[in-house]
N, C-alpha and C positions, 0 to 999 in steps of 0.2 A: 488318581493319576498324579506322578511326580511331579511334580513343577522345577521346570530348569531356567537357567539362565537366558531372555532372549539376545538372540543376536542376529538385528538387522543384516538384511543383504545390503551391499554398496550400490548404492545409487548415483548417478548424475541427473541433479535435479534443474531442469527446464521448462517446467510447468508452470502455472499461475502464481506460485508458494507452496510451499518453502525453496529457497534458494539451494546453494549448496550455502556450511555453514565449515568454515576453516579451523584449519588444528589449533590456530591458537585460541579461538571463541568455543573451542571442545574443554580442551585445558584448565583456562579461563574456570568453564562451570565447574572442574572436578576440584578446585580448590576447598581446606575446609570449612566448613559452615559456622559461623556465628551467628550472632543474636543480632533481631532484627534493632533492639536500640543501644549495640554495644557504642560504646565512640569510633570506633574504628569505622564499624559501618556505616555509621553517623555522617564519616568524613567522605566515604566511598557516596554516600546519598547526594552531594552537597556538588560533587564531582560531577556526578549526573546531571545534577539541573542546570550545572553551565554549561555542560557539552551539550546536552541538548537547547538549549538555550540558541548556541553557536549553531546548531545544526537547523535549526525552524529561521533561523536571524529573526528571532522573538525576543531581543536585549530588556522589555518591559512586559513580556509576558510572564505569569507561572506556567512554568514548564515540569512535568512528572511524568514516567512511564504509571502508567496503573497495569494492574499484576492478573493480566488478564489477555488474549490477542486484539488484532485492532478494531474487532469488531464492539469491544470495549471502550474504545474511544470512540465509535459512534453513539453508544447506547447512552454513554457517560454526558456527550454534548448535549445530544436529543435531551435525554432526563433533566440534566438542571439547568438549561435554560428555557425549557417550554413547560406551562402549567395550564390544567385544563380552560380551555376556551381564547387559549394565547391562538393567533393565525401565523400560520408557517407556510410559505412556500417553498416547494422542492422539486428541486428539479430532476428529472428522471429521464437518463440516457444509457440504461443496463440496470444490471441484478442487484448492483449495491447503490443506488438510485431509489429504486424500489423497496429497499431496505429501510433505508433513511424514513421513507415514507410511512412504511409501516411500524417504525417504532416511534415515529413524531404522533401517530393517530392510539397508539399506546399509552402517548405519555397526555393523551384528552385533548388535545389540539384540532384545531379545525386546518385540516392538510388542506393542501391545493400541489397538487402536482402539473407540472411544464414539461409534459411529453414528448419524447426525442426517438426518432427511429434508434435501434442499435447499433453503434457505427458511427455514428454523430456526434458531434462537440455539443456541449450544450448553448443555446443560440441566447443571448443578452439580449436581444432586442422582446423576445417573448418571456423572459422572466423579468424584464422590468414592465410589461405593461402588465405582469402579474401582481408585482407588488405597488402598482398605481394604484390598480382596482380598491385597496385597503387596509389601512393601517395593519403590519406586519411586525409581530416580533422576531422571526429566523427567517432566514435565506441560508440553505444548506441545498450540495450540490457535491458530486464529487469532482477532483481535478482529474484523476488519471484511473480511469473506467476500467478493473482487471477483467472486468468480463468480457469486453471489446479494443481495448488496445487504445483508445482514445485520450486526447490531451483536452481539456477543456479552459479556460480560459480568466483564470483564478482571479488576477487583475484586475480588470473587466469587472466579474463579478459581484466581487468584493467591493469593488466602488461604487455600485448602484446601490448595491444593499447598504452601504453610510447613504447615498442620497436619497434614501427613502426608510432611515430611521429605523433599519431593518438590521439585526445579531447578523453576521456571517458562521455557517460552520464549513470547514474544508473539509474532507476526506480526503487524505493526502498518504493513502496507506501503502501505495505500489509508487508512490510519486518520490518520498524524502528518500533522498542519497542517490536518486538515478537521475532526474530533472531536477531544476533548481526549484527549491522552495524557499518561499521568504513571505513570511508575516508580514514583518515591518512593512515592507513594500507594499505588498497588497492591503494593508490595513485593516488584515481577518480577525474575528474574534475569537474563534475557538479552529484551530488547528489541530489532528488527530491522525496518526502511523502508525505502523506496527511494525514488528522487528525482523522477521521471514521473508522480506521480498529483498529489497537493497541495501539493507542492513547486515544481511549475511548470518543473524544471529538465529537460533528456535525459534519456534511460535510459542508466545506466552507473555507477550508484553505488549504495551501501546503507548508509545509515547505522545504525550500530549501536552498545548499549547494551549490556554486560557489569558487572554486581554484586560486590561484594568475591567474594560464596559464590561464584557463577560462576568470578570470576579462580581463587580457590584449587582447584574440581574440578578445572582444567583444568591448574592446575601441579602436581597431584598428582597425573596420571593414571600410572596404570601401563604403556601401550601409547604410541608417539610418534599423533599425530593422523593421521588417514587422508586429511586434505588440505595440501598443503604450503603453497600461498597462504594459504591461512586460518588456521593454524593459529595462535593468537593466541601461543601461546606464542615464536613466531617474529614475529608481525606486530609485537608490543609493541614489538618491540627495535627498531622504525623510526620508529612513531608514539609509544612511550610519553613519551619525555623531551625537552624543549627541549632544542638543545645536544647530547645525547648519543647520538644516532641514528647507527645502523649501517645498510647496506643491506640490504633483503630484497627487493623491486621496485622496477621504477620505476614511480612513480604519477603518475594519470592528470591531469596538473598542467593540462590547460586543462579538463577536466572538475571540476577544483577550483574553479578561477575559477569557473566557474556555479555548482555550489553555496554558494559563497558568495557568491553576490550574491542567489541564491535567499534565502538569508536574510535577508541584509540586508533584503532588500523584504517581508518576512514578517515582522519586525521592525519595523521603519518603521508596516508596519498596525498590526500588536498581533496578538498571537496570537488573542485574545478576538474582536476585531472579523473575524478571519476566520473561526472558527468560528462567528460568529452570519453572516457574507455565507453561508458556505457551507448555513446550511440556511434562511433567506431563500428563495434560490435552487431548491431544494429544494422548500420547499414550494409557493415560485408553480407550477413546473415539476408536480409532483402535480395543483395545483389544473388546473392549465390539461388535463391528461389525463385525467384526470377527468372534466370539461366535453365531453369528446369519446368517452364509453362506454370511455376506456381502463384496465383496472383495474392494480394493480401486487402484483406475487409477493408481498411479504415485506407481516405483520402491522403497522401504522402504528409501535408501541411498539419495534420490532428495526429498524426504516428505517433505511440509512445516508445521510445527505443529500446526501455524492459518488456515490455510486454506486446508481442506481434502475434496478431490476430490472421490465419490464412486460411483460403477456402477452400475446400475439399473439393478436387476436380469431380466432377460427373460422372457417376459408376464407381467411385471409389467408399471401399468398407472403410471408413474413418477409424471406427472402434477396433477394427485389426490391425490397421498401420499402428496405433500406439503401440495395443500389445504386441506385437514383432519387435517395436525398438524399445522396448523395456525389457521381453524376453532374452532379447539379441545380445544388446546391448546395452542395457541394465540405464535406459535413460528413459526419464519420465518426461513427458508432454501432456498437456491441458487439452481434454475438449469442450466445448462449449456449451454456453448455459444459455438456458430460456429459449428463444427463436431462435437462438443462433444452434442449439444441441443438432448434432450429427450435419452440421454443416462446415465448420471452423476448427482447425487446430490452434490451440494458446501457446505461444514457445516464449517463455521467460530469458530474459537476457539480464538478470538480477543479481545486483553484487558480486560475488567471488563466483558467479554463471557467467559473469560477462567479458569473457577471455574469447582471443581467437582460438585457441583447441576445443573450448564447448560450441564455436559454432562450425569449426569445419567437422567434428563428431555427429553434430546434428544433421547437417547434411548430408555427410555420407549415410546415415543411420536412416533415414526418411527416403532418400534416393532407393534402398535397398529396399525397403517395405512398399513402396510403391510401386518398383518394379515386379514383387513378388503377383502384385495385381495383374501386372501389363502394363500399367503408365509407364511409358519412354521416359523415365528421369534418368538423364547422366551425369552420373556424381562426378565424372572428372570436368565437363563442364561446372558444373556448380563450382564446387572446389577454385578453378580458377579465377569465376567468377568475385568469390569471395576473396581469394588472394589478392586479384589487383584492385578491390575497393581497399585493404587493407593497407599495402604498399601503397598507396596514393597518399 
């Protein structure tokens, strides 16, 4: 068989991830290719660490994307900061909760996991009598749960884990560019994202955030790291110095171009002004599902306004309403993982998704799949719904 050219169908992407991802971070990648240690790129590298830098407000952190999605900067934390029989607890309120867990007990750690119904923020007061119980080297948790829509309470967190002499790691990988994240503030030690949610860019990158305490656990371990890409103690020596870069990979240099132009255009807005479109967007999107008998999982106070988490009314085929409004209407929507599967729809409100026309699309596109059922949705209610939160 010949092999041709592929060429994706147009999507409008509303799902968990990938975002939609803009013409100028298309561009951006179709630039030509050089050498991952020409100077040039050298300079474009250096670019990187400060915007990211700027974008974590990690001004004393190392900051790097690693050339991998963000599931890499979990693997990459877990891996070199925990060495077998280090105690880690983790806290666990959805799929990538559980994740954490299972690569902390990969990397030989004695886990303890702090179990959260689905839909729940994760509770402080129960991860710190966790790490009363005994001396702890991590406390890892995520901020903003893609599996459930929830916000959890990074602050907080991060403060108990200093008062009890315990690493912080963030999962921050649906959170950076839609809610505010800040290092500094929280006084996290290993922060970790990725580029497909509110970043707007492909999936294939993770930018990440490593603290002086973190650099030194990780040059003082006693074991070499059980991942060889990641192991920062090796990755430094490519990313860490202008000028003084040795090989370790070659990195993913037109997937650079995008994120950095991803920034740039994240930049350009203001980080401020996208955190306030991002829950805009948010709340018209609520109003208008609302207006249509549709409720939503997570308590208004834990909401994340990328990521809305809604419950599939009673008698309704979940799995059809997608495929209707992706068939129809060429729009992807998430459903849900673990307990939650065939109960919840995921609607992404992520980066360059997070406009009023993707959410009054979304609306009308779901109003028409549900009625296909029977459910009474009216999209001109909705619709208005969503107008006068937006006008407001």
């Amino acid at each position: 068989m010949m092999m041709q050219s592929f060429q994706p169908p147009r999507r409008v992407l509303m799902g968990p991830g990938p975002s939609d991802v803009g013409p100028r971070v298309l561009q951006a990648m179709a630039r030509p290719t050089i050498g991952h240690l020409d100077p040039e790129f050298q300079a474009l590298m250096e670019e990187i660490k400060s915007a990211l830098q700027r974008l974590f407000n990690a001004p004393d952190h190392a900051c790097v994307p690693l050339p991998a999605p963000g599931t890499a900067g979990m693997e990459a934390a877990i891996m070199n900061l925990l060495e077998p029989g280090d105690r880690a607890v983790i806290a666990v309120n959805g799929a990538f909760g559980g994740r954490m867990a299972d690569m902390a007990d990969r990397a030989g750690a004695t886990v303890v996991t702090v179990e959260h119904d689905w839909g729940q923020p994760v509770d402080p007061a129960r991860v710190e009598a966790a790490l009363a119980e005994a001396p702890t080297k991590v406390l890892a948790f995520v901020h903003a749960e893609t599996s459930t829509g929830v916000r959890s309470d990074a602050a907080t967190l991060c403060g108990i884990a200093r008062k009890h002499r315990a690493l912080s790691i963030v999962d921050c990988v649906t959170s950076l560019g839609g809610i505010p994240v800040d290092a500094a503030a929280w006084d996290a030690d290993v922060v970790y994202s990725g580029t497909q949610k509110c970043l707007s860019a492909p999936p294939g990158l993770s930018p990440i955030a490593l603290s002086t305490r973190a650099q030194a656990a990780i040059a003082g371990r006693k074991e070499k790291v059980r991942n060889w890409l990641f192991d920062f103690n090796l990755l430094m020596g490519y990313w860490g110095g202008e000028g003084g870069r040795t090989y370790h990979h070659t990195a993913p240099i037109n997937a650079l171009y995008g994120l950095h132009e991803a920034l740039v255009v994240l930049f350009e807005e203001g980080q401020q002004a996208a955190v306030v479109r991002h829950a805009r967007a948010h709340e018209a999107l609520v109003a208008g599902l609302e207006a249509t008998g549709l409720r939503m999982l997570v308590d208004e106070a834990h909401r994340l306004p990328q990521l809305n988490t809604v419950l599939v009314p009673d008698g309704i085929d979940e799995a059809a309403v997608r495929a209707h409004v992706l068939k129809t209407w060429d729009l992807e929507v998430g459903a849900g993982l673990g307990p939650l599967k065939g109960k919840v729809w995921r609607i992404g409100l992520m980066g360059a998704s997070a406009t009023p026309w993707h959410v009054r699309l979304c609306l009308t596109a779901l109003c028409e799949a549900l009625a296909a059922q029977g459910f009474d949705a009216d999209a001109k209610a909705a619709l208005a719904a969503a107008d006068r939160r937006l006008a407001a």
